[in-house]
N, CA, C and O atoms as a MOPAC input file, in Angstrom:
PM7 MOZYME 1SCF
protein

 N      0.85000 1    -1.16400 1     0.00000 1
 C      0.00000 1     0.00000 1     0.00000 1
 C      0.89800 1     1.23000 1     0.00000 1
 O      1.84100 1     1.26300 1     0.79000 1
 N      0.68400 1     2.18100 1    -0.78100 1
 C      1.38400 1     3.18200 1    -0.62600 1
 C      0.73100 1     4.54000 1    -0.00700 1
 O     -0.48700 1     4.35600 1     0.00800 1
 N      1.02400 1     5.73800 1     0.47400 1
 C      0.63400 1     7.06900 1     0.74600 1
 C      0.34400 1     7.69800 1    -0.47400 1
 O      1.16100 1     7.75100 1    -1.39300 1
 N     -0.96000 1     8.25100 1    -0.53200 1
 C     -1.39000 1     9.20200 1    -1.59700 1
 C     -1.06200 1    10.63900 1    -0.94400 1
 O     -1.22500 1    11.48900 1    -1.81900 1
 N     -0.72900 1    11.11900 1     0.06600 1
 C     -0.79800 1    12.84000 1     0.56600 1
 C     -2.30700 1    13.44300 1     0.05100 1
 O     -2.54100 1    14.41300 1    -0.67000 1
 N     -3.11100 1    12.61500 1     0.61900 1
 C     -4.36000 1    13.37100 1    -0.08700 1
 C     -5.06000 1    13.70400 1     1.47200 1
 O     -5.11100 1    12.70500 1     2.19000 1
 N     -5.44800 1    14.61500 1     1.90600 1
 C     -6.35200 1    14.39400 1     3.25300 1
 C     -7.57100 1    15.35400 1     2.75200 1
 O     -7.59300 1    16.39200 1     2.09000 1
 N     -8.77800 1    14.38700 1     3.48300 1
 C     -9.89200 1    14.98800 1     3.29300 1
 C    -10.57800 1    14.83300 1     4.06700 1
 O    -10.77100 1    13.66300 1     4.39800 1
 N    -11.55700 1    16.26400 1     5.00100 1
 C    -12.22900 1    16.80800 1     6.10800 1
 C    -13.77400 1    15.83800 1     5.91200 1
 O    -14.54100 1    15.89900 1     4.95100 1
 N    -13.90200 1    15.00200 1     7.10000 1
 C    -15.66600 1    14.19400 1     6.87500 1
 C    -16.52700 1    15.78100 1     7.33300 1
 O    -16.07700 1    16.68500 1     8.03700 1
 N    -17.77400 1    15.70500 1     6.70500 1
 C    -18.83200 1    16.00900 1     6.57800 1
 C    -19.43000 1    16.42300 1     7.60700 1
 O    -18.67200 1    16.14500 1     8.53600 1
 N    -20.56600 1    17.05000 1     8.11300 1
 C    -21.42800 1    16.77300 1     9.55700 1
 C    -21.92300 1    15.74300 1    10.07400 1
 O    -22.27100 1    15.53000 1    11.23600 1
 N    -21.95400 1    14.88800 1     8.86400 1
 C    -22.57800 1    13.74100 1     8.63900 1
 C    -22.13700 1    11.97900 1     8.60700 1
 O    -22.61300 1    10.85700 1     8.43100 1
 N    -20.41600 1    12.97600 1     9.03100 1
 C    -19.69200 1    11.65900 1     9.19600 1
 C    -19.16800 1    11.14200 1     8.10400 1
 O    -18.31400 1    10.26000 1     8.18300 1
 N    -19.78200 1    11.81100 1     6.46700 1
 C    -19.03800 1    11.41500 1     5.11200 1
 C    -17.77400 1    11.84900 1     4.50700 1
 O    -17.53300 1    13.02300 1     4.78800 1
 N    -16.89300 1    11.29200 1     3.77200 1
 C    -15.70800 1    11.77000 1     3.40800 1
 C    -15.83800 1    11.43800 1     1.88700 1
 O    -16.05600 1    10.24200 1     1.69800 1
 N    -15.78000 1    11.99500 1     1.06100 1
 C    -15.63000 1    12.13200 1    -0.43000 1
 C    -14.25400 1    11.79500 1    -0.76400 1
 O    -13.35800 1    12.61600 1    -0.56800 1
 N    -14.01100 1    10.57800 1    -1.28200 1
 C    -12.58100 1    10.25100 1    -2.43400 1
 C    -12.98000 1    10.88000 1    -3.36500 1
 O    -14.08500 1    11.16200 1    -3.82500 1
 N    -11.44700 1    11.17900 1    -3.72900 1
 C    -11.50300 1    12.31500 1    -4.53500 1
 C    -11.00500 1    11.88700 1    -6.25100 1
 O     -9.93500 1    11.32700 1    -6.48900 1
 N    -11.97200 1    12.26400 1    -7.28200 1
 C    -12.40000 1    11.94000 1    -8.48000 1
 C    -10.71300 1    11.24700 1    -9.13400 1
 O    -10.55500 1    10.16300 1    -9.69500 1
 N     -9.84500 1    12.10000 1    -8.87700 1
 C     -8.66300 1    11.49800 1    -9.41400 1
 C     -8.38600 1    10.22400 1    -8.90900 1
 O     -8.26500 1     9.31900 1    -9.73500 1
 N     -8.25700 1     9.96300 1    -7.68700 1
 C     -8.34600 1     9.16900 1    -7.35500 1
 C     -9.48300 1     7.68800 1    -7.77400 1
 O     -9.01500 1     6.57200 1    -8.00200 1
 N    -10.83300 1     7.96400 1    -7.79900 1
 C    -11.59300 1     6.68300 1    -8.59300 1
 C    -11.57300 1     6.66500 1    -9.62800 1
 O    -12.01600 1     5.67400 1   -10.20700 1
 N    -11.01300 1     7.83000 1   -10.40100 1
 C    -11.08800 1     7.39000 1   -11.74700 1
 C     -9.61400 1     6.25900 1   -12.17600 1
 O     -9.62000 1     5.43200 1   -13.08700 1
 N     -8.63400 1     6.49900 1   -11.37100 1
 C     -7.17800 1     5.68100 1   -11.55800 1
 C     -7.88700 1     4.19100 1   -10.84800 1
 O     -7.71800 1     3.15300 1   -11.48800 1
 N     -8.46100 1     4.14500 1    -9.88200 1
 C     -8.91700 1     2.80000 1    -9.39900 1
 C    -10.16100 1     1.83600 1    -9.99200 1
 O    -10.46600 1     0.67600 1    -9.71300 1
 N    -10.80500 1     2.89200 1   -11.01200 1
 C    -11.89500 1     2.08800 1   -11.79200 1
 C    -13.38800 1     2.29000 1   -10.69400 1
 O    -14.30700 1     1.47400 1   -10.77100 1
 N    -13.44300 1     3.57300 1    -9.63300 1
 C    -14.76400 1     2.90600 1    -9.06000 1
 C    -15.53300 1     4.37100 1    -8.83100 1
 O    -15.18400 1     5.53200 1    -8.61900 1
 N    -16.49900 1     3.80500 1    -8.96000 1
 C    -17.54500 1     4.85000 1    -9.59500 1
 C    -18.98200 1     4.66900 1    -8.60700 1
 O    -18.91600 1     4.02100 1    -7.56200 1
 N    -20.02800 1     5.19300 1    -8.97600 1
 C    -21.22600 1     5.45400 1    -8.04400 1
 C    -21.85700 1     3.82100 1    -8.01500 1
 O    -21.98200 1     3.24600 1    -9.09600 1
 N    -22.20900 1     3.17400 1    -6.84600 1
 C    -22.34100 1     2.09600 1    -7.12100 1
 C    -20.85100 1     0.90000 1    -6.63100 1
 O    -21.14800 1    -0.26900 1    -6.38800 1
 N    -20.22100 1     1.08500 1    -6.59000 1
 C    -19.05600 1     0.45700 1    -6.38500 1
 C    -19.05300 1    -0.06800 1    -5.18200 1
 O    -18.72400 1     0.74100 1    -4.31400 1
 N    -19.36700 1    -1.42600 1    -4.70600 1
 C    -18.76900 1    -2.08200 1    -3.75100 1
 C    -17.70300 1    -1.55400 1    -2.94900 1
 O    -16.62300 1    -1.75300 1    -3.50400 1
 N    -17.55900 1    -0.71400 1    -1.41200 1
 C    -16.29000 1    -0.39000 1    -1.08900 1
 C    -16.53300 1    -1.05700 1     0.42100 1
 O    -17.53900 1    -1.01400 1     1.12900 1
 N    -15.44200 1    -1.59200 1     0.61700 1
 C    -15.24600 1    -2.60900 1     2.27700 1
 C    -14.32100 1    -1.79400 1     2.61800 1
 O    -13.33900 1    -1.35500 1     2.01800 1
 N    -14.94100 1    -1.55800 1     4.15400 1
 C    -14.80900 1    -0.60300 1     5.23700 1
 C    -13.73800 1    -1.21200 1     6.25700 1
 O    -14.30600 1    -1.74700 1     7.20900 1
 N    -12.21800 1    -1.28200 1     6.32600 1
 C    -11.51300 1    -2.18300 1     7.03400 1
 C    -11.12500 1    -1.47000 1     8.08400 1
 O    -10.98900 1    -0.27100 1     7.84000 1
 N    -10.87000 1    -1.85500 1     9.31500 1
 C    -10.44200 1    -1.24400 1    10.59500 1
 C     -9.58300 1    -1.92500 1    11.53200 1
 O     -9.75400 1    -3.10900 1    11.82100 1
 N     -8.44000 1    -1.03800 1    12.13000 1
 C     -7.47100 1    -1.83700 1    12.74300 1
 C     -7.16100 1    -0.74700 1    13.84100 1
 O     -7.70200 1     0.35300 1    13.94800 1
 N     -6.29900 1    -1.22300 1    14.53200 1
 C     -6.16000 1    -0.38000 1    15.93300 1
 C     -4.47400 1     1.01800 1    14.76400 1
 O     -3.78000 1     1.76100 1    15.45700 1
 N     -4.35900 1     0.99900 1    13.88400 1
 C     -3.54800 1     1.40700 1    12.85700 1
 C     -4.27300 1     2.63300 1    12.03700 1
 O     -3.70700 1     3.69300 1    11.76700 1
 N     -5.76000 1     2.26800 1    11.65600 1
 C     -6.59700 1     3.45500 1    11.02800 1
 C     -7.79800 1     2.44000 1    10.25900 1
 O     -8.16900 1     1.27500 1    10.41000 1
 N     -8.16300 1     3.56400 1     9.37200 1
 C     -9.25700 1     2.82200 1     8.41400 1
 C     -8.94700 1     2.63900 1     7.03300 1
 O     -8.25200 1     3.44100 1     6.40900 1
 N     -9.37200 1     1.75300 1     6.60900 1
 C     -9.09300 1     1.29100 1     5.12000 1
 C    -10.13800 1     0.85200 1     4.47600 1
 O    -10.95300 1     0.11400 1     5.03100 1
 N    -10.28500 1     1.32100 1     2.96900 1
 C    -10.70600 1     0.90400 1     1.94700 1
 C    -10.70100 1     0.42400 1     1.30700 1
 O     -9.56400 1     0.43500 1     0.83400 1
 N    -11.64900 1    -0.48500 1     0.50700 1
 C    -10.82300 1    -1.31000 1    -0.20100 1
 C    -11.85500 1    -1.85800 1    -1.24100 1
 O    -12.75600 1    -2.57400 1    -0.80200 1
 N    -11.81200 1    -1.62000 1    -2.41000 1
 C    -12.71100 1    -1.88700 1    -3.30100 1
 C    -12.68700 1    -2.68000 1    -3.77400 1
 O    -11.82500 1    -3.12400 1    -4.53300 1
 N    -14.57100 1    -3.47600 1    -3.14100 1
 C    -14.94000 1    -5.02300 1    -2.81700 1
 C    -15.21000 1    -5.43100 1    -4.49000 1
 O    -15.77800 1    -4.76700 1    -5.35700 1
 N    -14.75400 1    -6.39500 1    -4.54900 1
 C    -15.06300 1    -7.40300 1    -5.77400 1
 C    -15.34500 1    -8.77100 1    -5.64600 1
 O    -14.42900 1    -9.36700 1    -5.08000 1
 N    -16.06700 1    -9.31000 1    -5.89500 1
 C    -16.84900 1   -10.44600 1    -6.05500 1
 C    -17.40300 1   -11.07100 1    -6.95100 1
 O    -17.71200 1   -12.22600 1    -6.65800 1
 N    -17.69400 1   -10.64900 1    -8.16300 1
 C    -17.81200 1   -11.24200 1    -9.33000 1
 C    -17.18300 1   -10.20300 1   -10.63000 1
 O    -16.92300 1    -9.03500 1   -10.34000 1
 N    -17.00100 1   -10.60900 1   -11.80100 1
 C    -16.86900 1    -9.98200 1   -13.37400 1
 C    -17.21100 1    -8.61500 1   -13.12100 1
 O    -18.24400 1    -8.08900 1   -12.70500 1
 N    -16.17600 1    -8.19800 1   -13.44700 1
 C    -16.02500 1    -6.89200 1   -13.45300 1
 C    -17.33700 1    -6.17700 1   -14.38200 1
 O    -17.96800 1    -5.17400 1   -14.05100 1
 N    -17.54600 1    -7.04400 1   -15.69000 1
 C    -18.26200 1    -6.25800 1   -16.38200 1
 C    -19.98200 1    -6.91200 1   -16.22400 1
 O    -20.99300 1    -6.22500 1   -16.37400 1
 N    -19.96300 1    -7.99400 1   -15.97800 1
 C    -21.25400 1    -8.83700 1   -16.16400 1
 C    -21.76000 1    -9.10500 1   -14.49300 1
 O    -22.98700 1    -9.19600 1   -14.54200 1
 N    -21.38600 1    -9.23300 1   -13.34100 1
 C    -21.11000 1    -9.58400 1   -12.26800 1
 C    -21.30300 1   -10.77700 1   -11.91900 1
 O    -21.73400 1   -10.89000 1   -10.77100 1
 N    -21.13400 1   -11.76700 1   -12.51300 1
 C    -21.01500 1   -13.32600 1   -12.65700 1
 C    -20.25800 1   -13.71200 1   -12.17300 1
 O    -19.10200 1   -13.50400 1   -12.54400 1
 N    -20.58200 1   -14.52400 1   -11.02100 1
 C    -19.51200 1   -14.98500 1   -10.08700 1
 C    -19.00300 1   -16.72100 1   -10.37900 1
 O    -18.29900 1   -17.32000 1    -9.56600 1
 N    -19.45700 1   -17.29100 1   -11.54700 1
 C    -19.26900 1   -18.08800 1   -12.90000 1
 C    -17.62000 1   -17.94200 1   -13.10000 1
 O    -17.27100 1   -16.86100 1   -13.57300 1
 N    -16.64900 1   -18.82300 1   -12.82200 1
 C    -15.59800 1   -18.92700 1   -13.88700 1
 C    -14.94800 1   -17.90900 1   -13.67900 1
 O    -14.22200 1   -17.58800 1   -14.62100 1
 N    -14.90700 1   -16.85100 1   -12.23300 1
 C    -13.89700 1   -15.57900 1   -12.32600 1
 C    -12.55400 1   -15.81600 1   -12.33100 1
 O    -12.19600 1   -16.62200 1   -11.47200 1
 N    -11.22000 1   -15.11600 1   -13.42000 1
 C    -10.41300 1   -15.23200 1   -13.17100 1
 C    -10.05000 1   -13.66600 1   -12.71200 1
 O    -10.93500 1   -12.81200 1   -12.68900 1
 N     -8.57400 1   -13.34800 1   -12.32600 1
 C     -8.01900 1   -12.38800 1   -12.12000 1
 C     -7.19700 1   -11.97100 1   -12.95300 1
 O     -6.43400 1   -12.88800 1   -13.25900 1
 N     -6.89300 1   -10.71600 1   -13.65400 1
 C     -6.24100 1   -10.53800 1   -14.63700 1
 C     -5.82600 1    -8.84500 1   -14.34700 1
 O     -6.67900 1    -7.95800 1   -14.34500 1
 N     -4.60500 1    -8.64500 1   -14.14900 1
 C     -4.31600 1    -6.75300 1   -14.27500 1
 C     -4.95700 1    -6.60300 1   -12.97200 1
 O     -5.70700 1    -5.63700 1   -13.11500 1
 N     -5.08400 1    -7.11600 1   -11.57400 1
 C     -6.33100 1    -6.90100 1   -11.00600 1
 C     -7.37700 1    -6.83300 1   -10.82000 1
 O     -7.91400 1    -6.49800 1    -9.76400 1
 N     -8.02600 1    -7.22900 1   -12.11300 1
 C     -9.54100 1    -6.92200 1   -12.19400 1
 C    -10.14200 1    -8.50300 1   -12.99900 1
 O     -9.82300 1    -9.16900 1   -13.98400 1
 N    -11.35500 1    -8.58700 1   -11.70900 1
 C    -11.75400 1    -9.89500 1   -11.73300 1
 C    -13.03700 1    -9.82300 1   -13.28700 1
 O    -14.13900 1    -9.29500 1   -13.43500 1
 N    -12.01400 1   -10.76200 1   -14.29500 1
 C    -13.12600 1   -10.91700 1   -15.28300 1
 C    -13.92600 1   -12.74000 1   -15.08100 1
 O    -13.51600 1   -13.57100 1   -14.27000 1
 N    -15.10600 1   -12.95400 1   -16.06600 1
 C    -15.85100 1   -14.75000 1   -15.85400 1
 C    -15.12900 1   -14.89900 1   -17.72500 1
 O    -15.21000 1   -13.98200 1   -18.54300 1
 N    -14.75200 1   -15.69100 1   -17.88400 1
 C    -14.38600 1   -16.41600 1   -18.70100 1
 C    -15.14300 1   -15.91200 1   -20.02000 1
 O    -14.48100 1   -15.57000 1   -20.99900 1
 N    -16.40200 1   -15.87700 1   -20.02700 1
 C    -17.54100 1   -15.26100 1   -21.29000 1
 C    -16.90600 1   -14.02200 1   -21.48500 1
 O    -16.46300 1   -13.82400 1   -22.61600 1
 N    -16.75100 1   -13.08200 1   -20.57600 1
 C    -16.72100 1   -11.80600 1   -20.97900 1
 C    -14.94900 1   -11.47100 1   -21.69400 1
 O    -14.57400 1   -10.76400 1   -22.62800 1
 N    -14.22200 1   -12.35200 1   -20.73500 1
 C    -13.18600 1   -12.50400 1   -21.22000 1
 C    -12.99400 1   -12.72700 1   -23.02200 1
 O    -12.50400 1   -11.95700 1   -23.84800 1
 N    -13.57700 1   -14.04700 1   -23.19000 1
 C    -13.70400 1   -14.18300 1   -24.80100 1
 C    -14.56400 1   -13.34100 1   -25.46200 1
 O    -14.64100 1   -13.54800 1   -26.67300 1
 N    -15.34400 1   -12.29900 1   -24.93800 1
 C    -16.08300 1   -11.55700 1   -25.88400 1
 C    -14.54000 1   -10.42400 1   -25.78200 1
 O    -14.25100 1    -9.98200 1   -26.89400 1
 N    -13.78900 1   -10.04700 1   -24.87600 1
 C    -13.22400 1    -8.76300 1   -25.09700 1
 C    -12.01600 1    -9.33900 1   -26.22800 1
 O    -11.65200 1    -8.71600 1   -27.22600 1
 N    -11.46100 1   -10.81300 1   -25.74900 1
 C    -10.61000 1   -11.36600 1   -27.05600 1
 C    -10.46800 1   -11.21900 1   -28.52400 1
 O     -9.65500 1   -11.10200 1   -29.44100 1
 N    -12.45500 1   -11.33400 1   -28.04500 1
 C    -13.05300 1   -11.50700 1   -29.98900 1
 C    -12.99700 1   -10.00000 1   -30.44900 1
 O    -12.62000 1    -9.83300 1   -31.60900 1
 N    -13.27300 1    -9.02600 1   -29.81200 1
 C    -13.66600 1    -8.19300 1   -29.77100 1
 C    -11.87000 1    -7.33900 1   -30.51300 1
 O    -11.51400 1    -6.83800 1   -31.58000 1
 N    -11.29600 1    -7.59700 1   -29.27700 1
 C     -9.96900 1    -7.07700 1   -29.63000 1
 C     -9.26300 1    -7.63500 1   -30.94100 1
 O     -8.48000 1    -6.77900 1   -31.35300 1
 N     -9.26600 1    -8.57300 1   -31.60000 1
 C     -9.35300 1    -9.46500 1   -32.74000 1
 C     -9.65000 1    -8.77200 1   -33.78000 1
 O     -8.92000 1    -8.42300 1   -34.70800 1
 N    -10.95800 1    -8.54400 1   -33.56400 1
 C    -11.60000 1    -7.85000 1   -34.67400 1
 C    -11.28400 1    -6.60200 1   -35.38200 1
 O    -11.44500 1    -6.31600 1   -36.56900 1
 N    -10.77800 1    -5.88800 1   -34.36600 1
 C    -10.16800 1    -4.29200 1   -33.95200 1
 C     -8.66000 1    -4.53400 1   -34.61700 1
 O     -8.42800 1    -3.96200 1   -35.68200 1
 N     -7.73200 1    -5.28300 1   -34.07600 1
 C     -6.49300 1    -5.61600 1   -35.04400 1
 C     -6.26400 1    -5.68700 1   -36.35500 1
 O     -5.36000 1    -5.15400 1   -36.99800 1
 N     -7.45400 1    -6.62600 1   -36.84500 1
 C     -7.46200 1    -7.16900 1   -38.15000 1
 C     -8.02800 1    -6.24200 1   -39.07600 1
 O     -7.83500 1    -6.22400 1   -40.29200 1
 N     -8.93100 1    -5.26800 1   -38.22200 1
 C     -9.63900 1    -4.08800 1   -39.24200 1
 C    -10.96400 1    -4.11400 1   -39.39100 1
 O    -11.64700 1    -3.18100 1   -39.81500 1
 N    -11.44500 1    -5.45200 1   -38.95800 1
 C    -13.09600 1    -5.29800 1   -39.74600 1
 C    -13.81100 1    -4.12100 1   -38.71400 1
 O    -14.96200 1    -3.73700 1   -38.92100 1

C-alpha cells in the first residue's frame, strides 16, 4: 500500500468524499462495492469485488491486471480485440 498525501475533512454527517482522481485511476464509480476495514492502525478501503467486473457473474472468475473478469466476458473482449487488429 502506498501514501497518496491526499487528506480529506468528513462532513457533519460523518461522510468523506474520495476524490475523483483518485476513482477514476482505481476504476470505481457510483455504485461500487467499497469494504470498510479497521485496525487499531486506522481505516481502510478497499474496493470489494466479487464477481466480473463487467457482467457480475460470479461463474468462472479469473483475475487478470487486477480486475476480476468470468471467462464469457473474457472471450467476448478477445473476440472483440481481434476484430479491432485485423480491421473489420
Amino acid at each position: 500500500m502506498r501514501a497518496m498525501g491526499i487528506t480529506r475533512k468528513m462532513d457533519n454527517l460523518n461522510r468523506l468524499v474520495i476524490p475523483k482522481e483518485l476513482c477514476k485511476s482505481l476504476n470505481i464509480g457510483a455504485g461500487t462495492p467499497i469494504e470498510i476495514l479497521a485496525d487499531d492502525k486506522g481505516i481502510y478501503l478497499k474496493k470489494s469485488s466479487v464477481g466480473c467486473t463487467f457482467c457480475q457473474s460470479v461463474d468462472d472468475v479469473v483475475a487478470w491486471h487486477g480486475v476480476l473478469v468470468c471467462k464469457v466476458c473474457a472471450a467476448d473482449i478477445l473476440a472483440k480485440s481481434v476484430k479491432e487488429s485485423v480491421g473489420e
